[in-house]
N, C-alpha and C positions, 0 to 999 in steps of 0.2 A: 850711389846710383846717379847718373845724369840725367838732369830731366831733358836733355835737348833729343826731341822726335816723341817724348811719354806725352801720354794724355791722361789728365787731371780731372775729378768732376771735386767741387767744392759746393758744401750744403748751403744754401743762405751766405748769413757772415754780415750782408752788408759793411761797414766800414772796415769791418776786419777782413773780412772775406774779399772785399775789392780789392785791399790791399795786398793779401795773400796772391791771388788773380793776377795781378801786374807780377809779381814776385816770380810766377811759375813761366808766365807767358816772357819774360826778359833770360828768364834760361832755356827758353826754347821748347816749351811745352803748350801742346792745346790746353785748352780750360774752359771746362765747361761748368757753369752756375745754376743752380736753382733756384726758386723763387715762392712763396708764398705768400705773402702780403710787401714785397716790398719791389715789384716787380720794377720798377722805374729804374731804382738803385743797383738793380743786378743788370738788366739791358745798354744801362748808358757803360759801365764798367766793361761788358763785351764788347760794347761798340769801340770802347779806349782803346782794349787791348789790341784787336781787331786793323784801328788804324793804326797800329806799331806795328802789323807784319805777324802779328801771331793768329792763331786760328780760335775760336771762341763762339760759345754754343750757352744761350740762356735757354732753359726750361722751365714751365710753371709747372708746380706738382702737391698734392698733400704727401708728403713721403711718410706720414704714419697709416699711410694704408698699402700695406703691401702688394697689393696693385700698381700703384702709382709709382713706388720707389721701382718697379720692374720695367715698369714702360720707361722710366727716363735711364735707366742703365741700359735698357735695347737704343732709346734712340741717342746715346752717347754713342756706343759699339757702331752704329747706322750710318752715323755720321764721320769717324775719325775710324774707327775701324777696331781701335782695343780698349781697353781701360788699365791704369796703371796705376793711377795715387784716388784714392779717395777720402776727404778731409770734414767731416761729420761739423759742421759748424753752427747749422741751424739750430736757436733755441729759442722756448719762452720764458723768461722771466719775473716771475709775478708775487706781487707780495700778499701772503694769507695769513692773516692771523690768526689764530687756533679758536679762538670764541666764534669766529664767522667761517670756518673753512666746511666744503661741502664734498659730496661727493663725486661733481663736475669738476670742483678745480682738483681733484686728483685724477681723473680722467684725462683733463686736460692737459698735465704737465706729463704726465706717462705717454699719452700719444707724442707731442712735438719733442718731449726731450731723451727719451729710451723707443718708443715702438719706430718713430722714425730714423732712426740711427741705425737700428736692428735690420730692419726692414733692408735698408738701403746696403748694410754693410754686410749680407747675406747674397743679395741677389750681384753685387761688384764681386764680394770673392768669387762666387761662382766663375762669373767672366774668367775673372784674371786666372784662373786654374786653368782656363784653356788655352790660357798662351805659353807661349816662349819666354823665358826670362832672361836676366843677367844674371851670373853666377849663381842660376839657382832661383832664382829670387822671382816672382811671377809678379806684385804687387806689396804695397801700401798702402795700410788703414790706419789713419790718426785721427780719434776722435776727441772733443773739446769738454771737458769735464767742468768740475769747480774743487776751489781749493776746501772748500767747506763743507764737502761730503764727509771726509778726516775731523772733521772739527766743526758740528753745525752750529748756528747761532739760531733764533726764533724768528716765527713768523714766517716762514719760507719750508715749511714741512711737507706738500706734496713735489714741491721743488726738488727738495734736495735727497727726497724720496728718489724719484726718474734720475736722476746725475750718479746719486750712489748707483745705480744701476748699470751706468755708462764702466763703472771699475768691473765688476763682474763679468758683465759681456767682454769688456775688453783681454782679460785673460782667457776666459772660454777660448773666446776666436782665435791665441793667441796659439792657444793650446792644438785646436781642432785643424789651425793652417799651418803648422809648423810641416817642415821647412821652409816654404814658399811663399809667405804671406807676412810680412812682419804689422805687426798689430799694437799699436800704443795709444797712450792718453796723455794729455794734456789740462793740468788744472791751474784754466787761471786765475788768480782776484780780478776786481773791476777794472775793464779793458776798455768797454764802447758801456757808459752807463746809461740803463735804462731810459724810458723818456717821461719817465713818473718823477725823477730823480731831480730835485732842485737842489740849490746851492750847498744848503745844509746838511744835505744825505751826503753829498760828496765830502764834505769839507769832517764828516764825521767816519767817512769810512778812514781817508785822509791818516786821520788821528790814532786811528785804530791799525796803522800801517806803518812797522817799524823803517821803513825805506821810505816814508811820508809824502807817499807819490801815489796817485794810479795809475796805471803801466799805458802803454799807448801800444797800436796794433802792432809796432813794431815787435814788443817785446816778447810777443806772444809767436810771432807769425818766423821770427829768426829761431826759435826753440821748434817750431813743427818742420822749417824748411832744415833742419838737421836732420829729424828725422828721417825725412826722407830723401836726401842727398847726403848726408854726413857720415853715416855707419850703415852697414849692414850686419850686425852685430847685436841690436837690441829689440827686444819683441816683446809681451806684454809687460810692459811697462808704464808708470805712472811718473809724472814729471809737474812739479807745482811752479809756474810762476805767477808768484801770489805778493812779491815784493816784501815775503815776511810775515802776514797774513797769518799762517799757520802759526808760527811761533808764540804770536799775542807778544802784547805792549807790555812792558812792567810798569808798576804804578809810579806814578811820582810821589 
């Protein structure tokens, strides 16, 4: 598919998602952002793209209340007139360890990381069902998983609760929009690391990472812009770039 004249709404992201952003808007696609606590970082990123000649539309929204994910896909449609890619990027985070975890931090990671995604990627297919496509094809949904749903490690259990969830939806929908809709996932390992995260988190994930890297937006955002310019051929699918991650380290 070409994105030159499509328009994009991307969740959150911040560095990734900026990055993504420029990536859509330098093929010729509107791109629209949302924002919940980082609003600064998604307005200056419209405003970039914007002085390149692309068109660019920030929203503030809690998109785990299906209200809010409805109003910012009307006023996507309002403003550019369709919707075409939609790329679930907004997540939280956060580290629970099982002696301390309550029944707010599962509330919490199910809204921001599955009811917002849901939410959002319910009321965009809608849209995109009532357009026109190319060969068929009406829209794209790529949502941003973790490689550690396959393979969980500790301390992160209502996390990786809401994320596994993102695999589930993402065949549902793949299943329920077929032929019109192609519907994938994306799991990455550590991309944009938290802001909890000091030297030695990294330097241990690092370790724990047969490719002994953490990946940068780039690696993540060239595997989704496939998706949605590369094939029209793949629909619920699951795609890890984890740098290995999955595999596990052998011992020395």
């Amino acid at each position: 598919m070409s994105l030159t004249g499509k328009v994009a709404l991307i969740t959150g992201g911040r560095r990734v998602g900026s990055e993504l952003a420029r990536m859509l808007a330098d093929r010729g696609a509107a791109v629209a952002m949302t924002y919940h606590t980082s609003r600064e970082t998604i307005e200056a990123t419209v405003r970039e793209i914007e002085l390149g000649g692309a068109n660019g539309l920030a929203v503030g929204a809690d998109l785990s209340r299906a209200v809010e994910a409805e109003r910012v896909v009307r006023e996507v449609v309002d403003r550019f007139g369709r919707l075409d890619v939609l790329v679930n990027m907004a997540s939280v985070y956060r580290r629970t360890p099982f002696a301390s975890v309550t029944p707010d931090d599962f509330d919490a990671m199910i809204a921001a990381n599955l009811a917002a995604p849901y939410h959002t990627s319910v009321f965009a297919a809608k849209q995109m069902l009532t357009q026109a496509g190319d060969e068929g094809i009406k829209g794209r949904i790529v949502s941003v998983g973790d490689w550690s749903t396959d393979r969980p490690y500790q301390h992160y259990l209502p996390y990786l609760v809401a994320k596994g969830g993102l695999m589930t939806m993402t065949l549902a929908l793949a299943k329920e929009l077929a032929p019109h809709i192609l519907v994938n996932l994306v799991q990455p390992a550590m991309i944009d690391p938290p802001p909890d995260f000091s030297e030695a988190d990294r330097d241990a994930v690092v370790a724990l990472t047969p490719l002994k890297r953490v990946g940068t937006p780039g690696d993540l955002n060239r595997l989704i812009l496939y998706l949605l310019e590369g094939t029209n051929f793949a629909t619920g699918g699951a795609y890890r770039v984890d740098g290995g991650r999955f595999l596990g380290v052998d011992p020395c």
